[in-house]
C-alpha positions as CSV (number, residue, x, y, z in Angstrom):
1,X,44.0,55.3,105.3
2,X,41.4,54.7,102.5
3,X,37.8,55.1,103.1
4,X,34.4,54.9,100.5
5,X,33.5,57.6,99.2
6,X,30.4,58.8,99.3
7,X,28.9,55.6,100.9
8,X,26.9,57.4,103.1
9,X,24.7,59.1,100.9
10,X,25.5,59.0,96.9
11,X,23.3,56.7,95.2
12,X,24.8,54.6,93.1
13,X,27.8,56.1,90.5
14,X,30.3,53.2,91.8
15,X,32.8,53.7,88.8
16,X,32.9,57.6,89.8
17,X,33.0,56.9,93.3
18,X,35.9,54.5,92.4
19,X,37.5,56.9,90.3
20,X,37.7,59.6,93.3
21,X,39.2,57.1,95.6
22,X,42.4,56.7,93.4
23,X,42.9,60.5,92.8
24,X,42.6,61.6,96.7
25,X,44.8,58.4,97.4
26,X,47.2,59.3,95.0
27,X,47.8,62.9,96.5
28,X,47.4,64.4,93.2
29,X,44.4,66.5,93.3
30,X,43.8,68.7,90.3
31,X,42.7,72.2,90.2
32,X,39.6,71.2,88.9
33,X,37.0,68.9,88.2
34,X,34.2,68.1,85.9
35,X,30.9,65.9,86.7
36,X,28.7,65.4,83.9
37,X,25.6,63.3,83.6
38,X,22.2,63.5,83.2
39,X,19.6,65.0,85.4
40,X,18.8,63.8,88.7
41,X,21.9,61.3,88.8
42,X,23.3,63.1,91.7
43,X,25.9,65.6,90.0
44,X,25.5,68.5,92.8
45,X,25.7,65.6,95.5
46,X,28.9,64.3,94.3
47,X,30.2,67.6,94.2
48,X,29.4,68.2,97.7
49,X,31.0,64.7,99.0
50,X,34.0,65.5,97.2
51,X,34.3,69.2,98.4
52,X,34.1,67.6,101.8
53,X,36.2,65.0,101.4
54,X,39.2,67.6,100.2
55,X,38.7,69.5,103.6
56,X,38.4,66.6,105.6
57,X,34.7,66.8,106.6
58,X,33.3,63.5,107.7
59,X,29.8,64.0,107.1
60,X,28.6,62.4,103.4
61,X,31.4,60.0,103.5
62,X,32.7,58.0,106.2
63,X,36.2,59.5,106.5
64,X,37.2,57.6,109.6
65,X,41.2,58.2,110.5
66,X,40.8,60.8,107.4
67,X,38.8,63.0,109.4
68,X,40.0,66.7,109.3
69,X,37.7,68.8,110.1
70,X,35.2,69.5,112.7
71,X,32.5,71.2,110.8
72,X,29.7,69.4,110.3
73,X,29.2,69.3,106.9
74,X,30.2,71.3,104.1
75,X,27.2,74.4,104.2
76,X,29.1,75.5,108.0
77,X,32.8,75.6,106.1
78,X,34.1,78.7,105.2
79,X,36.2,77.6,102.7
80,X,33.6,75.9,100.4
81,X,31.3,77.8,98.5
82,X,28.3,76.5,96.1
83,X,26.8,79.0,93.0
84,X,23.8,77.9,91.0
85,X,22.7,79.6,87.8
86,X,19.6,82.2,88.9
87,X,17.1,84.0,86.8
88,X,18.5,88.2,86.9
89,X,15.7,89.0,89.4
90,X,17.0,86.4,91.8
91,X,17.9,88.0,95.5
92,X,20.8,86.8,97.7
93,X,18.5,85.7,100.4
94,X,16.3,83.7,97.7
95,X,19.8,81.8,97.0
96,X,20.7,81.5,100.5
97,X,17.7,79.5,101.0
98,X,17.7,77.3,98.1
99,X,21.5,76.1,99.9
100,X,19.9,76.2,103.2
101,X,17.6,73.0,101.1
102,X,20.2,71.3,99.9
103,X,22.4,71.6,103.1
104,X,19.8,69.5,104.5
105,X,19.6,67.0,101.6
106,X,22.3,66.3,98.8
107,X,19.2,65.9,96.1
108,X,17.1,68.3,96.8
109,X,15.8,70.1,94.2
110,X,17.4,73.7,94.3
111,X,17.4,75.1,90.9
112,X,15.4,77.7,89.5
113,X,14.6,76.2,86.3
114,X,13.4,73.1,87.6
115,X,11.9,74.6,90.2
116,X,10.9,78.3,90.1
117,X,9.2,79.0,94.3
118,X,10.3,76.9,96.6
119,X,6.2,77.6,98.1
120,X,4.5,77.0,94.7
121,X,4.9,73.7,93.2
122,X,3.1,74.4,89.6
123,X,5.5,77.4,89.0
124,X,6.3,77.5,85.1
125,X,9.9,77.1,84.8
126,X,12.4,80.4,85.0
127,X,15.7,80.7,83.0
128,X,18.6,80.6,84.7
129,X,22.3,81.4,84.0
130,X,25.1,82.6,85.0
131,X,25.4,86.3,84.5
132,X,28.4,88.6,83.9
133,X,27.9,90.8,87.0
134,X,27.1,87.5,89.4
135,X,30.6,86.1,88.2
136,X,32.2,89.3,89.0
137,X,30.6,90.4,92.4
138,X,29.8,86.9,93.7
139,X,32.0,84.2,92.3
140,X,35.3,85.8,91.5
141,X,36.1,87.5,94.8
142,X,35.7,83.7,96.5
143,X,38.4,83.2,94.2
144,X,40.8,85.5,95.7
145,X,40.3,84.3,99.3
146,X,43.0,82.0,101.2
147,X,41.5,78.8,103.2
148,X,40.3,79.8,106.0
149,X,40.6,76.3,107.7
150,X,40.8,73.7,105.3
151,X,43.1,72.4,102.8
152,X,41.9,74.4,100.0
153,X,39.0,77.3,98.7
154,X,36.7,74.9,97.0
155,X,33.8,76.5,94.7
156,X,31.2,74.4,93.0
157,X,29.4,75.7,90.2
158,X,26.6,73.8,89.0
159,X,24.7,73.8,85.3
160,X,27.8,75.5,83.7
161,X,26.7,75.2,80.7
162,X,24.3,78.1,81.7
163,X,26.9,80.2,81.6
164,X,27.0,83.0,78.7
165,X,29.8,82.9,76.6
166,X,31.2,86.5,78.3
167,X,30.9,84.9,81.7
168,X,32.2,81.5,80.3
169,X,35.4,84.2,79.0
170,X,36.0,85.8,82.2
171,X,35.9,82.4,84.8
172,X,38.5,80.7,81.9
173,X,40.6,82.9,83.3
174,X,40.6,81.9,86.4
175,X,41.1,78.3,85.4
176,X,44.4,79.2,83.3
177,X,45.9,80.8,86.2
178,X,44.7,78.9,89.1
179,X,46.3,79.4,92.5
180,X,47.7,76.6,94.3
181,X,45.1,76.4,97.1
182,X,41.9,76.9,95.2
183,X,39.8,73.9,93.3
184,X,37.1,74.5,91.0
185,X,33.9,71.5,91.2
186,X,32.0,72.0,88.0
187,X,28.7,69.8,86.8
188,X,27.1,70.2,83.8
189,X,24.4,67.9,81.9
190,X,25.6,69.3,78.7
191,X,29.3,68.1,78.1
192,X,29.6,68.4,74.5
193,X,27.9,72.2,74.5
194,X,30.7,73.8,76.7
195,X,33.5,75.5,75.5
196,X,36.8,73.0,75.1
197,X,39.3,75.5,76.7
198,X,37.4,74.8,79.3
199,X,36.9,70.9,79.5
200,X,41.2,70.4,78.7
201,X,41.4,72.4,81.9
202,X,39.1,70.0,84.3
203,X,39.5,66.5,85.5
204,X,36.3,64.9,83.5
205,X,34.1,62.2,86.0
206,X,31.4,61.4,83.9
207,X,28.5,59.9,86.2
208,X,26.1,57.6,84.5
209,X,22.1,57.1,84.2
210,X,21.0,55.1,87.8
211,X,19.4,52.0,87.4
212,X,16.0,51.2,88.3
213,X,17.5,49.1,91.3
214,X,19.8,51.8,92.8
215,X,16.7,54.3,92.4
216,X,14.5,51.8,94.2
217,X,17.4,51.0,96.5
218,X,17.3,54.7,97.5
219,X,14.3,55.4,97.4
220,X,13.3,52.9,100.3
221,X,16.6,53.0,102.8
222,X,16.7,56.9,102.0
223,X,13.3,58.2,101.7
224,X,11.7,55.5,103.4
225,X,9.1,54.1,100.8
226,X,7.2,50.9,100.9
227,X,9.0,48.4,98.4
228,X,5.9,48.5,96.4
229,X,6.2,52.0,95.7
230,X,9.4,52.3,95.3
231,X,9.7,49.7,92.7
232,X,7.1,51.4,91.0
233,X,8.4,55.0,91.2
234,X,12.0,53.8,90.1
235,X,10.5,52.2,86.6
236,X,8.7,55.5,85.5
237,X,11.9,57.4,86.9
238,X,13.7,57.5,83.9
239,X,17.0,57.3,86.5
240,X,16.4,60.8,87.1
241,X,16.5,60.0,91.5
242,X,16.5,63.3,93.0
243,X,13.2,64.2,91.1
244,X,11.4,60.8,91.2
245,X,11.3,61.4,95.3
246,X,8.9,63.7,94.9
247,X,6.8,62.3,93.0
248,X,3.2,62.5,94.2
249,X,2.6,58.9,93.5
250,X,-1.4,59.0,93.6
251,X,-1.4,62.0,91.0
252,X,1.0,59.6,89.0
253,X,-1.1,56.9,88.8
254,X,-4.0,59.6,87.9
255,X,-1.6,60.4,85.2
256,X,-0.9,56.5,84.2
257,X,-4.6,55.9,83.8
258,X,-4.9,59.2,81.5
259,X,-2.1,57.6,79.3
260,X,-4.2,55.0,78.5
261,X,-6.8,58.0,77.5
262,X,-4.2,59.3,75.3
263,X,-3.5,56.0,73.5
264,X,-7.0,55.5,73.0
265,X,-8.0,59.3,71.8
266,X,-4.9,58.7,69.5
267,X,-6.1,55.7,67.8
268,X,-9.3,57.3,67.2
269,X,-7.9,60.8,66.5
270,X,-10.1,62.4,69.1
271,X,-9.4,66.3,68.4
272,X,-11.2,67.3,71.0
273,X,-10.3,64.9,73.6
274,X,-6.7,65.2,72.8
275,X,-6.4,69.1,72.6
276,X,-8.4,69.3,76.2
277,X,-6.2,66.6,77.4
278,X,-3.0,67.9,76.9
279,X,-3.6,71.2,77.4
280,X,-4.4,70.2,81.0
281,X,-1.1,68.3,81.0
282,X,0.7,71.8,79.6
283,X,-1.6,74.1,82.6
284,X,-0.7,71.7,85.3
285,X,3.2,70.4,85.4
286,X,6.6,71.8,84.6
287,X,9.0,70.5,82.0
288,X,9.9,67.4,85.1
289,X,6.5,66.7,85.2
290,X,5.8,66.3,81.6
291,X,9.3,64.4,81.4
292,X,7.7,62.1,83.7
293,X,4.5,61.7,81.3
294,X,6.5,60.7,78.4
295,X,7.9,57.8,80.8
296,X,4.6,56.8,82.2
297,X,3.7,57.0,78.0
298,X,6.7,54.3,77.2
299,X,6.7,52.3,80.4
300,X,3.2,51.0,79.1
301,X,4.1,50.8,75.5
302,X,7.0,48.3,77.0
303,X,4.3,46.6,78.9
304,X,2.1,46.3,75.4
305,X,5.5,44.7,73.9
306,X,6.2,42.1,76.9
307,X,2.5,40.6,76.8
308,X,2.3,40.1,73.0
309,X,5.4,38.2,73.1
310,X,5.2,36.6,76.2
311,X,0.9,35.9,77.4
312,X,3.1,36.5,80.6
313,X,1.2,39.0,83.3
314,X,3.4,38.4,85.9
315,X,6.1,40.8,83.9
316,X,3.7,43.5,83.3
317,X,4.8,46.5,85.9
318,X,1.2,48.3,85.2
319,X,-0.3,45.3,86.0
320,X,-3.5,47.1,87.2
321,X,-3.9,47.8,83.7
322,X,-3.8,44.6,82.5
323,X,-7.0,44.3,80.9
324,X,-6.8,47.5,78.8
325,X,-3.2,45.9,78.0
326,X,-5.0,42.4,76.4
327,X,-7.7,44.5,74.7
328,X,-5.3,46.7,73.4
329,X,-2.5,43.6,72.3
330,X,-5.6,41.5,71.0
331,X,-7.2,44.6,69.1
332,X,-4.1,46.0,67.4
333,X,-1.0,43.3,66.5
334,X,0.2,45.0,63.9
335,X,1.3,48.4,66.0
336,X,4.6,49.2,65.2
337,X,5.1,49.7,69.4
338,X,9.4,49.8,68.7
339,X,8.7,52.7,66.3
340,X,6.5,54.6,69.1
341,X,9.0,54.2,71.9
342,X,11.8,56.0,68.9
343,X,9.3,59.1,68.7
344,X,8.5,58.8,72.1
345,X,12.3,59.3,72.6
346,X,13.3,61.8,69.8
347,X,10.9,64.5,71.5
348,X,11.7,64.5,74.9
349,X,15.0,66.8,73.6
350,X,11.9,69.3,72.3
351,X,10.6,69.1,75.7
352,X,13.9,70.2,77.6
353,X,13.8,72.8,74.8
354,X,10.8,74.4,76.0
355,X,9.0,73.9,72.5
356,X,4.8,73.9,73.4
357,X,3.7,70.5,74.7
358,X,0.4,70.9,73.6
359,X,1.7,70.7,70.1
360,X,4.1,67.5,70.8
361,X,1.9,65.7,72.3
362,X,-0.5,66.8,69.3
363,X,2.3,65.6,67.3
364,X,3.0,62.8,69.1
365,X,-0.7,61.4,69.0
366,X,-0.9,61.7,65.2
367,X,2.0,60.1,64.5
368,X,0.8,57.2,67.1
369,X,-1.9,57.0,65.3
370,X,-0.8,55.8,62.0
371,X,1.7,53.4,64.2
372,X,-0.8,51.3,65.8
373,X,-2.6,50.6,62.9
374,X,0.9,49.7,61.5
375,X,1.1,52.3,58.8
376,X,4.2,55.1,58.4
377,X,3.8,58.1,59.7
378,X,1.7,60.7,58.4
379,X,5.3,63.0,58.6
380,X,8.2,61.1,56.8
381,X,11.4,61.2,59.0
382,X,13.1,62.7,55.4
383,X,10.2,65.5,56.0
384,X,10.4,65.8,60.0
385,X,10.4,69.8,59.1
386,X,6.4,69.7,58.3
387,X,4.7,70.2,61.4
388,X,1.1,69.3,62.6
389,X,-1.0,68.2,59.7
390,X,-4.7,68.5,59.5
391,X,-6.7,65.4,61.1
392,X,-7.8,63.0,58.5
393,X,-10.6,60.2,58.8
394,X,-9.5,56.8,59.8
């Protein structure tokens, strides 16, 4: 009897969903699977609808006839078991904890890297893999085990391409020999970085970036925000979902407004202004946070490009802005605002990276500079090795 997969909770990912229809109807379930997409798409979620759906647990999809199971979800079956990356002073009860999260909600955020203490929200970010002795002790024994009550052992392992190469060695292994009642659910955000023994051994379902209407979509029937709000939240979400929930959307409008600081102090290479601003942006978000900065930077530089062509407010989405947005369009035609989106873009990457902020955004504002006033950058893209130059006069 068919059913929809994941139509009780996944947000959007149709084609994937789509995809997993045909290979449980078919009967021909592989060994193991392979979700990659960017962050906050809902990787770990699909995971855990798919576990479920292979030992018949009607909880994020509506299994109807296909019901097998009468656990309620997939955190009270024996037989399915979810590892996350975690930093080497990690404790079993700290990880027991993060699941006890996401048991309750499919896009929580759980890991350590994008979220260090569950208690401290400002936490600097931890690094987090997948160690030699936590494959051996914790993962590879599941391995072993024959289902307890389901139709198969199913582990998930999310962020493998945390995994060091000895660990990555030792679980290829398992995937060359597989038993017949075990299935491996991998995600990664990093498809091209992992080893290709390892990919020709999964089942690849690539899950795409959300569009601002499925994030809005979610964010109101799932989370329960006003329309207003979530229309606003799913713009600067970058189609990163499970993070744009928790967005505090007061302190994100604080951090709209200071944008338009930035852009200012940039034109009129403020030193001081800039260093003290982004240092407090460094101090006082993770790597998410300042993520969500650089979209707050290009949603309004897309809002600058949509008024000088168009007069038009009614498309502006910081339309609370609007006057700084006419000053600004009035004042300075000739910025390059195409050309500031493509750095805006190429340092995100440096971000993720864990290069200093302070110094991109230092970066970032000089070479802004020089853009608005519809000049070439003070760097040269065939010199992108020089870094941050002294501050000259205007």
């Amino acid at each position: 009897m068919p059913f929809k997969f994941g139509n009780r909770r996944i947000i959007g990912q149709q084609r994937a969903k789509e995809q997993v229809e045909r290979i449980l109807a078919s009967e021909r379930v592989s060994h193991a699977y392979l979700l990659s997409g960017p962050s906050g798409v809902g990787k770990t979620a699909f995971a855990l609808a798919l576990a479920e759906a292979i030992n018949g647990i009607d909880h994020l999809s509506d299994l109807g006839e296909n019901k097998e199971s009468k656990k309620s979800s997939w955190f009270t079956h024996p037989d399915i078991h979810v590892f996350i990356p975690k930093p080497t002073s990690a404790k079993t009860e700290e990880l027991r904890d993060r699941l006890q999260l996401l048991a309750k909600d499919p896009y929580e955020i759980i890991s350590f890297s994008q979220r260090p203490s569950l208690d401290d929200e400002s936490s600097k970010n931890l690094q987090a893999f997948y160690p030699i002795d936590y494959f051996r002790d914790d993962i590879r024994p599941i391995a072993k085990l024959k289902p307890n009550e389901g139709n198969r052992i199913v582990i998930i392992l999310t962020q493998v391409e945390t995994m060091r190469k000895e660990t990555a060695n030792a679980f290829l292994k398992l995937l060359e020999e597989p038993s017949d009642r075990l299935m491996f659910i991998l995600t990664t955000e990093s498809y091209e970085s992992l080893l290709p023994t390892i990919t020709s051994r999964c089942q690849h379902i690539p899950l795409g970036t959300l569009k601002d209407k499925e994030v809005e979509q979610g964010l109101i029937e799932v989370d329960g925000l006003q329309p207003d709000e979530a229309a606003y939240l799913a713009r600067v979400s970058g189609g990163n979902y499970a993070m744009t929930r928790f967005f505090d959307i007061s302190k994100l409008r604080e951090n709209r407004d200071r944008v338009v600081e930035f852009l200012r102090m940039a034109f009129s290479q403020d030193a001081i202004g800039l260093s003290t601003l982004v240092q407090d942006w460094q101090s006082s978000n993770n790597i998410e946070g300042l993520i969500s900065i650089t979209n707050l930077i290009e949603m309004y530089i897309r809002d600058l490009m949509v008024y000088r062509e168009t007069g038009n407010k009614k498309f502006i989405t910081n339309i609370d802005q609007l006057e700084s947005i006419q000053k600004f369009v009035k004042s300075l035609d000739d910025a390059r605002l195409e050309e500031m989106i493509t750095h805006l873009d190429s340092f995100r990457p440096a971000l993720r990276q864990n290069v200093n902020p302070k110094l991109i955004f230092i970066v970032l504002s000089l070479r802004f500079s020089t853009l608005m006033r519809g000049l070439d950058p003070i760097i040269p893209e065939e010199e992108n090795w020089k870094h941050v130059p002294a501050f000259t006069e205007s």
